[in-house]
C-alpha atoms as one frame of an Amber mdcrd trajectory, in Angstrom:
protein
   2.256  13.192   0.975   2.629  10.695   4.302   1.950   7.485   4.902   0.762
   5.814   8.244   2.015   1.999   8.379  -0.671  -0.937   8.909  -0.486  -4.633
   8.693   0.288  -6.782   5.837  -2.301  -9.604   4.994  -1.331 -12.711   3.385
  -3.614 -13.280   0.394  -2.442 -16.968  -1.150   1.157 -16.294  -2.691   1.069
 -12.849  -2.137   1.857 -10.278   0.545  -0.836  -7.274   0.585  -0.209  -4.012
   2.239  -2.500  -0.743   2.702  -2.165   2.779   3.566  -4.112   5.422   3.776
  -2.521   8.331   2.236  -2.158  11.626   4.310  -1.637  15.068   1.999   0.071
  18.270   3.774  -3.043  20.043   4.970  -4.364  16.547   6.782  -4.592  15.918
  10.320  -3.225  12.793  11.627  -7.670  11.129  12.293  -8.443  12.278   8.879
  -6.461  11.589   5.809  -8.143  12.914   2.225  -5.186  11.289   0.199  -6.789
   8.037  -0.689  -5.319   4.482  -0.210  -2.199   2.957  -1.678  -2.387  -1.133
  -2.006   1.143  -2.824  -2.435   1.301  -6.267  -2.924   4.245  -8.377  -2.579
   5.210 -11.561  -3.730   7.808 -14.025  -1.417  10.704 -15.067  -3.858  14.189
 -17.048  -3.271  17.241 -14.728  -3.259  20.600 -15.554  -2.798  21.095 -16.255
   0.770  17.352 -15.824   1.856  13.694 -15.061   0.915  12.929 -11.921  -0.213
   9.737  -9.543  -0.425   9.568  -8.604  -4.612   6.987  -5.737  -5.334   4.154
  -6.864  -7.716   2.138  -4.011  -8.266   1.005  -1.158  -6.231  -2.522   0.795
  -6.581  -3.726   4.041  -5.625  -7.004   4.836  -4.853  -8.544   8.361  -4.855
 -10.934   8.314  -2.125 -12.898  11.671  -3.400 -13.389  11.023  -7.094 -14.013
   7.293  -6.164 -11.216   6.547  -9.234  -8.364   4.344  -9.387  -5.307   6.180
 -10.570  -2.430   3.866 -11.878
């Protein structure tokens, strides 16, 4: 499975991120994978501000479910 980078949305305190998910057989216009959501949250670290993953979501596309 590949992943194709696309911007990250600010959504209040959070930091929200989505993919579509590419499997083997996919060409690079059509990905069948589904979508991954990753959101972030913006935390103090030692020296600096750091991205901290909050949860992450897949969604199948084809079977319209949402696999965890």
């Amino acid at each position: 499975m590949c992943i194709q980078e696309s911007p990250a949305f600010r959504h209040g305190e959070y930091v929200k991120r989505t993919f579509p998910l590419y499997l083997e057989d996919d060409t690079n216009a059509n990905p069948t994978g589904g979508i991954c959501e990753i959101q972030y949250k913006l935390v103090d670290g030692e020296a600096c501000r750091i991205l901290k993953l909050v949860k992450y979501t897949i969604y199948n596309i084809v079977d319209e479910k949402v696999m965890k």
